[in-house]
C-alpha positions as CSV (number, residue, x, y, z in Angstrom):
1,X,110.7,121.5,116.0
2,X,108.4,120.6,113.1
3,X,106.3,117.4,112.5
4,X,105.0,116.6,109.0
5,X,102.8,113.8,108.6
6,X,102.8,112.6,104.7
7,X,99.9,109.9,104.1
8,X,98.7,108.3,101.5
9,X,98.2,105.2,98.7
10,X,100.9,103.2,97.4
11,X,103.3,104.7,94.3
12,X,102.3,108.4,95.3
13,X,105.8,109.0,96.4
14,X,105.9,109.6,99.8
15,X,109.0,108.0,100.7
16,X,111.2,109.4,97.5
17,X,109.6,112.5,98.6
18,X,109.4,112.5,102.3
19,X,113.6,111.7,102.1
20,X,114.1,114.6,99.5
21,X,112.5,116.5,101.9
22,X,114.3,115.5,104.9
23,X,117.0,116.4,103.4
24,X,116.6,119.6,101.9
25,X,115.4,120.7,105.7
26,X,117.7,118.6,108.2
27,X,114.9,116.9,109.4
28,X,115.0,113.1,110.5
29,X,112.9,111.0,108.1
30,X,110.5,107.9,109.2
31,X,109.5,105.9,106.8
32,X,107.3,103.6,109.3
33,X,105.9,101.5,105.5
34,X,109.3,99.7,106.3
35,X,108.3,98.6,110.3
36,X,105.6,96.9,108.8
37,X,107.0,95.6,106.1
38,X,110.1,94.0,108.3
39,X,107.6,92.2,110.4
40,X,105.7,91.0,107.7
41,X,109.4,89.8,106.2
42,X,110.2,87.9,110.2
43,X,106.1,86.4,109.8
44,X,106.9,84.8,106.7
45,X,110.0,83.5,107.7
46,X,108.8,81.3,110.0
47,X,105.3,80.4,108.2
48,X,103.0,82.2,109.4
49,X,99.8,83.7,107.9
50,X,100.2,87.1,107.8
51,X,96.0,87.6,108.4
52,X,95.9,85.2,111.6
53,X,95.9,87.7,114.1
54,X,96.8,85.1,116.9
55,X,99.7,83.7,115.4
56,X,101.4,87.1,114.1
57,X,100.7,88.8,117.6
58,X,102.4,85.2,118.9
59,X,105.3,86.4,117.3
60,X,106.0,90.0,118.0
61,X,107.6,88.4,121.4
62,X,110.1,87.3,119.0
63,X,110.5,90.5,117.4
64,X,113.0,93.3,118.2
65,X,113.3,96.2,115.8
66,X,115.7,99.5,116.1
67,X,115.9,102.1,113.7
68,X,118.9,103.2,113.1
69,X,120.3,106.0,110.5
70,X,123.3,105.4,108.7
71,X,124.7,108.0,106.3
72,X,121.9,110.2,106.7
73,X,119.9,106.8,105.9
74,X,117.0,105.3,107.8
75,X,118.1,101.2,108.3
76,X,115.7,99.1,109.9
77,X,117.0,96.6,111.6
78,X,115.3,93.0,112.4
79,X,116.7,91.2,115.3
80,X,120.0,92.6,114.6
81,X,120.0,92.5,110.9
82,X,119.7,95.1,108.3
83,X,117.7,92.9,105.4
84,X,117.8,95.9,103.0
85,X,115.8,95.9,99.7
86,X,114.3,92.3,100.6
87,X,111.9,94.2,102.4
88,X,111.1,96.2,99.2
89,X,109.0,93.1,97.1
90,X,105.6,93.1,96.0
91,X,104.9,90.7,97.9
92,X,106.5,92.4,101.5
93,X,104.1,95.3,100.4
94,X,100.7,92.5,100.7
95,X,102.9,90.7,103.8
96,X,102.8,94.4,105.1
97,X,99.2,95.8,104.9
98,X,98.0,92.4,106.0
99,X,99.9,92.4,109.2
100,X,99.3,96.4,109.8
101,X,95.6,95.6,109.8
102,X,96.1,93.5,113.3
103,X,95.7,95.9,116.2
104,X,98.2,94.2,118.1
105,X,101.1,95.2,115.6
106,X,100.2,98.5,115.6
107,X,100.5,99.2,119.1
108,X,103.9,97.7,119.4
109,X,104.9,100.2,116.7
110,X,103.2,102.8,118.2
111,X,105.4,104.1,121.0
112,X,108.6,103.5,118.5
113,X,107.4,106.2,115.6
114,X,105.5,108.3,118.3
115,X,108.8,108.6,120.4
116,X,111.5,110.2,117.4
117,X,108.8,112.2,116.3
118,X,109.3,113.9,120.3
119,X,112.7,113.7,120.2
120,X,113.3,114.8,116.9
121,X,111.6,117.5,114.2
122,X,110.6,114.7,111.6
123,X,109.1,114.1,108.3
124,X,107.1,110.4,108.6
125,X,105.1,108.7,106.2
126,X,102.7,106.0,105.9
127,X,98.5,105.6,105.7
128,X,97.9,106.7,108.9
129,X,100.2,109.6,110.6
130,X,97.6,112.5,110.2
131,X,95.0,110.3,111.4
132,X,96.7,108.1,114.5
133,X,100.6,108.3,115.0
134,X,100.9,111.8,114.8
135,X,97.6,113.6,115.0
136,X,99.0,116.9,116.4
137,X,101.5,117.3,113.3
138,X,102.3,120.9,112.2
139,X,101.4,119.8,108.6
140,X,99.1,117.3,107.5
141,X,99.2,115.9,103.7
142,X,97.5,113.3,102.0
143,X,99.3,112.9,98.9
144,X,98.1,111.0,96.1
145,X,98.1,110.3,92.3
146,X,95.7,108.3,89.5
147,X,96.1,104.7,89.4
148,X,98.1,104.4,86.6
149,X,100.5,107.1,87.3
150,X,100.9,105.3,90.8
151,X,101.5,102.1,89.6
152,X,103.4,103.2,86.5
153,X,105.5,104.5,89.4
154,X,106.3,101.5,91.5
155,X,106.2,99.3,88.3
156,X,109.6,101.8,86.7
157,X,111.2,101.4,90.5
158,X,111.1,97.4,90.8
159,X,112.6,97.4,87.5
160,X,115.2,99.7,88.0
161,X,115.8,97.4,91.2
162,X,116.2,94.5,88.5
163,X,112.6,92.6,89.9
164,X,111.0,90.5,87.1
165,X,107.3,92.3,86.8
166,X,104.8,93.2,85.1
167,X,102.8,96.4,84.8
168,X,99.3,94.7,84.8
169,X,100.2,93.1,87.7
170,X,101.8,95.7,89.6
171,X,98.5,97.9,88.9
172,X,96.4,94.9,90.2
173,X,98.2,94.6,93.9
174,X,98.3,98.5,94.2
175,X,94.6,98.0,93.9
176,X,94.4,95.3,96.0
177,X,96.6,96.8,98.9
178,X,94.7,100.3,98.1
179,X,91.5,98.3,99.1
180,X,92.9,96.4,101.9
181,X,94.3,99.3,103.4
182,X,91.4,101.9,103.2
183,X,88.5,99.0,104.5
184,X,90.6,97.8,107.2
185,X,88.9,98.5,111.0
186,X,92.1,99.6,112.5
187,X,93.4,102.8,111.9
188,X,92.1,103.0,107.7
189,X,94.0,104.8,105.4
190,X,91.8,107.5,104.9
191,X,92.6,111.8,105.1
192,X,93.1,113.4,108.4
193,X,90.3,115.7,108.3
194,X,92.7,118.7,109.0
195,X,94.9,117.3,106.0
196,X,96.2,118.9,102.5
197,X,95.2,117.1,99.7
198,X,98.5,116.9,97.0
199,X,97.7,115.3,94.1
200,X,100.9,115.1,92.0
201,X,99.4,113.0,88.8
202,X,100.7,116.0,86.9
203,X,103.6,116.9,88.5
204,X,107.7,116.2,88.4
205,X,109.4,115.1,91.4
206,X,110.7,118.5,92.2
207,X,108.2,119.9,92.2
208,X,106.4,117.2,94.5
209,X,108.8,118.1,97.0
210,X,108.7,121.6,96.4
211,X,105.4,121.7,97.1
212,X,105.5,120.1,100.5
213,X,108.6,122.5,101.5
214,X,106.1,125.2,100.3
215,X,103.8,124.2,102.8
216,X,105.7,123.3,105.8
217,X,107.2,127.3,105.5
218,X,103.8,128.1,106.1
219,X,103.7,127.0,109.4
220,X,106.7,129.7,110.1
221,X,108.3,126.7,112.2
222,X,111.4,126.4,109.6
């Protein structure tokens, strides 16, 4: 059994590179970004501010996700319905680090990443496995990239995905959510102390996933 924990800002790559990973070692990938982004998707379909922590903790009664892995794909499904790339927007991504900022969503997510990671060897990723949802992980990394490359990144994605963006705007909510995220009081998105720091600004996607394989050997575990 192996547990890597991949954390880390927005357009670094963790979930190309965390499923590349996955993967190339057998391992079950968790890409826990989209838990928080399906109930940010379920709060704004019924209207409700995703930064009032009464009324989005009001609705988590209402809520019922399963993961489920199709294909050798993670699915997340929302009250019995796979929504698919409509989690995926720009504006899911805001939906989703406003709602992960409320302590009560956290902890109903909690037990669901905590319990594959036991039951499974797993790669997760998200802002705060090192740090929270998997502190005892075999191998820790923050991964990370400049701003431009980053939003550069996400920006080439949503418009391979056929979205109607722009760049500068792209670069401006990465900033935003970068901010959000890493002043929150819950669970930041800061380094595990214990945690590898991967900048891959300069380097291709193989060799971004190389480099985490690389690592992961280390432990002697795979």
């Amino acid at each position: 059994m192996i547990r890597i924990a991949i954390d880390g800002p927005g357009g670094a790559g963790k979930s190309t590179i965390s499923k590349a990973v996955a993967q190339k070692l057998g391992i079950v990938y968790v890409d826990t970004g989209a838990l928080y982004r399906t109930i940010g998707l379920y709060v704004k379909s019924v209207g409700v501010d995703p930064k009032d922590r009464e009324g989005v903790s009001r609705c988590l009664d209402d809520i019922k996700i399963e993961l489920k892995y199709e294909n050798g794909k993670q699915c997340v499904y929302l009250n019995g319905t796979d929504h698919g790339d409509a989690i995926r927007t720009p504006e899911m991504s805001m939906y989703a680090s406003a709602v992960s900022a409320i302590p009560e969503v956290r902890a109903f997510l909690l037990d669901t990443q905590r319990d594959i990671a036991k039951k499974n060897s797993v790669i997760m990723d998200g802002r705060d496995i090192g740090t929270v949802i998997l502190p005892n992980a075999d191998v820790k990394i923050f991964l990370t990239a400049s701003e431009e490359c980053r939003a550069k990144r996400r920006y080439d994605e949503l418009i391979a995905k056929g979205r109607d963006v722009k760049y500068e705007d792209v670069l401006s909510e990465m900033n935003q959510r970068d901010k959000q995220d890493s002043s929150r009081e819950v669970a930041p998105a800061t380094a595990a102390a214990d945690a590898v720091l991967l900048d891959n600004t300069g380097l291709s996607f193989d060799e971004s996933v190389e480099a985490v394989i690389s690592l992961a050997r280390k432990t002697g575990l795979i």
